[in-house]
C-alpha positions as CSV (number, residue, x, y, z in Angstrom):
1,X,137.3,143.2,114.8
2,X,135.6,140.9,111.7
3,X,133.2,143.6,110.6
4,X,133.0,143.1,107.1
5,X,134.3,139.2,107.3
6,X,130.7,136.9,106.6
7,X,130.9,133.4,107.6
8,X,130.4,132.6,103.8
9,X,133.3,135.2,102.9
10,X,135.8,133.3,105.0
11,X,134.7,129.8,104.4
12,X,135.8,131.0,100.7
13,X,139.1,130.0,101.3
14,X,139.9,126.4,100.3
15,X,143.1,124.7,101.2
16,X,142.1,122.1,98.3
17,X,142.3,124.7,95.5
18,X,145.1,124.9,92.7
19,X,145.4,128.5,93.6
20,X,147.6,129.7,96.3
21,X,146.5,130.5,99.6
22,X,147.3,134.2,99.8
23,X,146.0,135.3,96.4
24,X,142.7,133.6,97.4
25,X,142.8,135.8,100.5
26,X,144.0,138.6,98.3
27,X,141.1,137.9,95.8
28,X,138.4,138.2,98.3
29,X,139.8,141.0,100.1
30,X,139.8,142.9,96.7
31,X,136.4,141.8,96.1
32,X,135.2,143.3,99.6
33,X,136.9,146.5,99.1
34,X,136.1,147.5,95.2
35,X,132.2,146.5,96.0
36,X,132.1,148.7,99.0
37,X,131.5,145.8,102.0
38,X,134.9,147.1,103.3
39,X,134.5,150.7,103.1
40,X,136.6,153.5,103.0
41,X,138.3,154.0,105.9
42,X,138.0,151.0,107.5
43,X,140.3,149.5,110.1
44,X,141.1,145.7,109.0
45,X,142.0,142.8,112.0
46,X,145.7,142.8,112.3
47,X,148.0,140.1,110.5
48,X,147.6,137.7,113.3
49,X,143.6,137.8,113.4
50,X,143.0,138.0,109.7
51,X,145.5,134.5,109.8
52,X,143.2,133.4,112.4
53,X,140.0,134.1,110.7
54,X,140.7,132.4,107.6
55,X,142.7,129.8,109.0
56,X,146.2,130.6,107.4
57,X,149.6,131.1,108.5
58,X,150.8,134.9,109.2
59,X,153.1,135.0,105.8
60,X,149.8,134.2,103.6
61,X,147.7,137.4,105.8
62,X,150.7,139.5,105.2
63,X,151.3,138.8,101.6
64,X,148.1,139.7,100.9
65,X,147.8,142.8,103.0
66,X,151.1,143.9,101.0
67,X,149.6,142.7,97.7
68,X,146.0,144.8,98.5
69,X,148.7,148.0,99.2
70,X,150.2,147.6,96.3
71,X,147.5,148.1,94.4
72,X,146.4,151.2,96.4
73,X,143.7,149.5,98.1
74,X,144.8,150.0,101.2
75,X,147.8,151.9,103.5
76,X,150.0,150.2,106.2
77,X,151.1,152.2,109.1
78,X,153.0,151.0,111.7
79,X,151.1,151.6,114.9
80,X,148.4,152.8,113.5
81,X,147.5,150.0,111.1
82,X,146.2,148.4,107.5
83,X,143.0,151.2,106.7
84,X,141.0,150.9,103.3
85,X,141.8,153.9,101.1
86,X,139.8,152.8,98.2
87,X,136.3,154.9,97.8
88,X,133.6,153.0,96.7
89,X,131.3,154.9,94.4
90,X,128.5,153.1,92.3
91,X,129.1,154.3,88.6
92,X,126.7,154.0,86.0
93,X,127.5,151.2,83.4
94,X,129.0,152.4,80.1
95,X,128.4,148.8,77.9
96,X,126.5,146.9,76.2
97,X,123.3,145.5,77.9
98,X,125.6,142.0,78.1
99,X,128.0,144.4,80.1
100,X,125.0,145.1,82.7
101,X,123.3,141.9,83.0
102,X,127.5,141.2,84.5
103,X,127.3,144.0,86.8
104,X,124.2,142.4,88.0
105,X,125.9,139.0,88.7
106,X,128.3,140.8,90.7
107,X,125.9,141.3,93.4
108,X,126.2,137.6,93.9
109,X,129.2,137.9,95.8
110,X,129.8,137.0,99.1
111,X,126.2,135.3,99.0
112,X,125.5,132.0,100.3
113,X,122.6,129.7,98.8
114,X,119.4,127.8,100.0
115,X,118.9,124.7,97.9
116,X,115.4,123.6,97.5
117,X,115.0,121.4,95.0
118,X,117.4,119.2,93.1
119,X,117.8,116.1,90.7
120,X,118.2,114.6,87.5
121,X,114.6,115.3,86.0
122,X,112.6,116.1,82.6
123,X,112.9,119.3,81.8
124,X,109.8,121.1,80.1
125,X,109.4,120.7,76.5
126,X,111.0,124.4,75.4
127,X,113.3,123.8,78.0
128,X,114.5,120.0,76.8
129,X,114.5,121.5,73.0
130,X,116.8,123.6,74.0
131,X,118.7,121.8,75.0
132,X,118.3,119.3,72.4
133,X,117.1,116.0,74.9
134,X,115.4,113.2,73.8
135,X,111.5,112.9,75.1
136,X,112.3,111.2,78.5
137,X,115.9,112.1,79.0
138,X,116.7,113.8,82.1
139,X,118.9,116.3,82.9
140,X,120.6,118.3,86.2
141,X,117.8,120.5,87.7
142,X,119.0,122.9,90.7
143,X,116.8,124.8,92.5
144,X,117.9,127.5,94.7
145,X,117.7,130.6,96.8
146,X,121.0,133.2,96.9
147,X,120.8,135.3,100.1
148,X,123.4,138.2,101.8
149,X,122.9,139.7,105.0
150,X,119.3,137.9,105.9
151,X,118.2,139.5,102.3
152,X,116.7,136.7,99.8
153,X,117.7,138.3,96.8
154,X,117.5,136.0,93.8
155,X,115.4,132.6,93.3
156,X,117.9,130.6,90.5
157,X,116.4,127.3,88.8
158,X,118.8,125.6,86.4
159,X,118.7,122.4,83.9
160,X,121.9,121.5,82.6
161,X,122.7,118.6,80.5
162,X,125.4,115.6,80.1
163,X,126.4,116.2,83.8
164,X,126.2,114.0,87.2
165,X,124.6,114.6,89.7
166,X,127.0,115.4,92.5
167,X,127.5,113.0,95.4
168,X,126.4,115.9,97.7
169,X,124.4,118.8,96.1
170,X,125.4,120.5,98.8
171,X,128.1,121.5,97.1
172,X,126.1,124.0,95.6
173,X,125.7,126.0,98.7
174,X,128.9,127.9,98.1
175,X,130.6,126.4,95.0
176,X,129.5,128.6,91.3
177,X,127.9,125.6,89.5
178,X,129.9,126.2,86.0
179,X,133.1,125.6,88.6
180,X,131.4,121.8,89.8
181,X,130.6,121.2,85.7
182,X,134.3,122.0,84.4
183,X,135.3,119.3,86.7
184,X,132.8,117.2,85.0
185,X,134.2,118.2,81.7
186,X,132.0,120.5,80.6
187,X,133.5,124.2,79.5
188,X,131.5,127.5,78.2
189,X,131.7,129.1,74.6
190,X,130.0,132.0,75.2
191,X,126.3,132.6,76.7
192,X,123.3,134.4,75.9
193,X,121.3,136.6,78.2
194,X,118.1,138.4,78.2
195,X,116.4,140.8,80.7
196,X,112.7,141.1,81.3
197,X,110.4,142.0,84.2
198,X,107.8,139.1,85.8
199,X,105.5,138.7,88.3
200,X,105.8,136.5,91.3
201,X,103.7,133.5,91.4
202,X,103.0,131.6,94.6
203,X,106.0,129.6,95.0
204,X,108.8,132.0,93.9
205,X,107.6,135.1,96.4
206,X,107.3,132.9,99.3
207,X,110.8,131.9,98.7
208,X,111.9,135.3,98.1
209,X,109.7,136.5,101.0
210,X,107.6,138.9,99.1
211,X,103.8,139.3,97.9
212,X,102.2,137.6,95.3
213,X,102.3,139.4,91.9
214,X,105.3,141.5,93.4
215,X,107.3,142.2,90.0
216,X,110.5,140.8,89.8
217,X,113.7,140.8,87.9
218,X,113.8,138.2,85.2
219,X,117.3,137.0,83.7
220,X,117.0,134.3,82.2
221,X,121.1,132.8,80.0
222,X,122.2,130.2,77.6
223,X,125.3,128.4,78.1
224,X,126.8,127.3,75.0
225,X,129.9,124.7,74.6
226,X,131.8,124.1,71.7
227,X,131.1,120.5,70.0
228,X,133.5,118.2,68.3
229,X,132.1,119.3,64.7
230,X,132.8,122.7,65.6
231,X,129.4,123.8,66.3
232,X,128.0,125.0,69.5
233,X,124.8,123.4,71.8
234,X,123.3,124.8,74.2
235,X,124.2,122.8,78.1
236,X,122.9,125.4,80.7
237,X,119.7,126.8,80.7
238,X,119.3,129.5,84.1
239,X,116.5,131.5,85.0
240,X,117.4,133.9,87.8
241,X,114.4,135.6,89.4
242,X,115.4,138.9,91.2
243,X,113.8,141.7,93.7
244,X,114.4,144.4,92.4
245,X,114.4,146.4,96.0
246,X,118.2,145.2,96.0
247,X,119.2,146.1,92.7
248,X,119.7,149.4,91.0
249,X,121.3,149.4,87.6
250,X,121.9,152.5,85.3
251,X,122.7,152.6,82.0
252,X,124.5,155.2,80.1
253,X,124.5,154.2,76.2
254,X,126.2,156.0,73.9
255,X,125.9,156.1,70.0
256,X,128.6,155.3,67.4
């Protein structure tokens, strides 16, 4: 019984990460409950499976069974089982806009990625100012696709600067770029973000498998990184193009 349990979701679990074993597991299980994919009252695989699934020893699957219990995710019976007890219940978001361009980003979870395009190119000119490039110099573009459950939800196209190119852009498939570039060196200050509303042109609805002109979702953030004078410059420019059809946000704004 995997209902629940993507192929993305449990490739999530690296053997060559720093963190331990059973609080990835833990992690993701978390994840899946507090978002709602594992919903209230659900029956999850038994120790042995779950080890089975993610391809770890029966200790790691029960130490984070016993950790997601703890917490009052779930409740362990014997003979009857591990059953979710957490109920899900989409809330409206109390924050600044910053606050709900995050809850936004959540919905990224458990998605995998398409890569289209990739390369070390010339940005566009507002693009390379902003990133303060010479005329000519190149920098990191990524252009991809995030799906979840057959649903192309979001069309991403990045340029960041003073990084390599990976080896295999592949990588990007399943791996959050900003993880990739702090192995590269490169670590985020803070970052802007603005919302807007766009229209789909040609190439971006046939990604997203929508009409022409279809309005979309327009994020669009500015990675910042600290330099050695103590100023900040811009190395991560991200537009994220979204259908709306699988987003709903609500805001509840209150006045001080």
């Amino acid at each position: 019984m995997d209902d629940g349990f993507s192929s993305h979701l449990i490739g999530q679990v690296c053997r060559s990460s720093p963190t331990p074993l059973y609080y990835q597991l833990f992690s993701l299980l978390k994840e899946s409950i507090l978002d709602g994919t594992l919903a209230l009252g659900l029956q999850l695989p038994p120790e042995e499976q779950l080890a089975d699934l993610f391809k770890v020893s029966r200790i790691t699957a029960k130490r984070a069974m016993d950790d997601l219990a703890a917490e009052g995710l779930v409740e362990r019976q014997r003979g009857r089982g591990t059953h979710v007890i957490f109920q899900y219940s989409p809330k409206p978001v109390c924050a600044p806009l910053t606050g709900m361009l995050q809850e936004i980003e959540r919905s990224v979870s458990n998605s995998s990625a398409q890569i289209l395009d990739y390369g070390m190119r010339v940005p566009p000119r507002d693009i390379r100012e902003d990133l303060r490039l010479a005329d000519g110099e190149t920098a990191l573009h990524l252009l991809r696709v995030r799906e979840r459950d057959g649903m192309k939800f979001g069309h991403y196209s990045s340029w960041t600067a003073r990084v390599d190119m990976p080896a295999d852009p592949a990588i990007f498939e399943n791996t959050p770029r900003l993880s990739y570039y702090r192995q590269q060196g490169l670590e985020v200050s803070h970052a802007t973000q603005t919302l807007s509303a766009v229209s789909a042109d040609t190439s971006v609805a046939d990604a997203l498998d929508v009409a022409e002109g279809n309005p979309l979702l327009s994020l669009t953030r500015r990675s910042y990184q600290k330099t050695g004078a103590g100023d900040e410059q811009i190395l991560d420019f991200l537009e994220v193009l979204c259908n709306p059809a699988y987003f709903q946000c609500s805001m509840d704004l209150i006045l001080d």
